[in-house]
C-alpha positions in Angstrom: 17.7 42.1 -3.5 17.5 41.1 0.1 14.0 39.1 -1.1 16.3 37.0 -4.2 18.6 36.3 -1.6 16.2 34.3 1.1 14.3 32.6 -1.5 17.4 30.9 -2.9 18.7 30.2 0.8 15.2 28.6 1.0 15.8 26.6 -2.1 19.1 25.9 -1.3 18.0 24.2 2.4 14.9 22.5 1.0 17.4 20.7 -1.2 19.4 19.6 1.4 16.0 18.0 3.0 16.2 14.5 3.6 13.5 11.8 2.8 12.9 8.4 3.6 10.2 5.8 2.1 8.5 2.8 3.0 8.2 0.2 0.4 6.4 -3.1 0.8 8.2 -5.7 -1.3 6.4 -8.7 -2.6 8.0 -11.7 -2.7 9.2 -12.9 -5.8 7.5 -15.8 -6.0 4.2 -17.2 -4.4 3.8 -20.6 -2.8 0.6 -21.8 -3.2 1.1 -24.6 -0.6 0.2 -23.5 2.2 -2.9 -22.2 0.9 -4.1 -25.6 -0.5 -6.2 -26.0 3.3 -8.3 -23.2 1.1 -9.9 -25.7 -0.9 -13.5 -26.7 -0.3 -14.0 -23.3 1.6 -16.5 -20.5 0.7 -14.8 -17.6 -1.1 -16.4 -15.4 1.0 -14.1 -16.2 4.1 -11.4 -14.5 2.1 -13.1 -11.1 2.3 -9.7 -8.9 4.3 -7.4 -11.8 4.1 -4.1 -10.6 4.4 -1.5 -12.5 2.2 2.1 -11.4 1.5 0.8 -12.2 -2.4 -1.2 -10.3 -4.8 -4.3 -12.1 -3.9 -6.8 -12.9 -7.4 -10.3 -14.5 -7.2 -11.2 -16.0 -10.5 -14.8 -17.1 -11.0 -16.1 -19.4 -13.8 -16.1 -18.1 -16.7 -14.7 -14.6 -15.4 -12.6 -13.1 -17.8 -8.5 -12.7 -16.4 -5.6 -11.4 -18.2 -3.2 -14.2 -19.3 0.4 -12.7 -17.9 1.8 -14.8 -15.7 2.8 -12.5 -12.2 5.0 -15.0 -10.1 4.2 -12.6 -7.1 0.4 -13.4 -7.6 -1.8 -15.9 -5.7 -4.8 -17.4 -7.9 -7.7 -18.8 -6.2 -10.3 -20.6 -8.5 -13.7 -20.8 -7.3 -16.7 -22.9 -8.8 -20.8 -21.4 -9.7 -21.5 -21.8 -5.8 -18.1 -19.8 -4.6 -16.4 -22.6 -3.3 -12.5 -22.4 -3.9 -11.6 -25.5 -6.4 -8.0 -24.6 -6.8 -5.4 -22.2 -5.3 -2.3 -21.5 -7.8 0.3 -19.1 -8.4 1.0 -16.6 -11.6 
């Protein structure tokens, strides 16, 4: 009986635990602006760039899903890897 008892006073304090989390928001929309001085620059200098977007190299004839995610940062590169266009969605 004395066992019952401290396994529900155990279940009883580790409900009473506390947690906290650590989300990292994107932002809800992307703004491709400043990211225009991209252009003309091999893709490869974008290997650990740290954006606050969801970052999304599209190659030519590369296959991409067609949802548009506002949070997402699009850059468009030509045959050679040079960035052509930087967009959002």
């Amino acid at each position: 009986m004395k066992y019952i008892a401290f396994i529900v006073a155990g279940l009883t304090l580790a409900a009473c635990e506390t947690t906290t989390r650590t989300t990292v928001v994107a932002p809800a929309t992307c703004e491709a602006g400043p990211y225009q001085t991209w252009i003309g620059k091999d893709s490869a200098s974008l290997s650990g760039m740290q954006t606050p977007y969801t970052l999304r190299i599209i190659r030519p004839n590369q296959p991409v899903t067609l949802d548009f995610n506002p949070s997402r940062l699009n850059v468009e590169t030509d045959a050679k890897g040079v960035i052509t266009a930087v967009r959002c969605g």
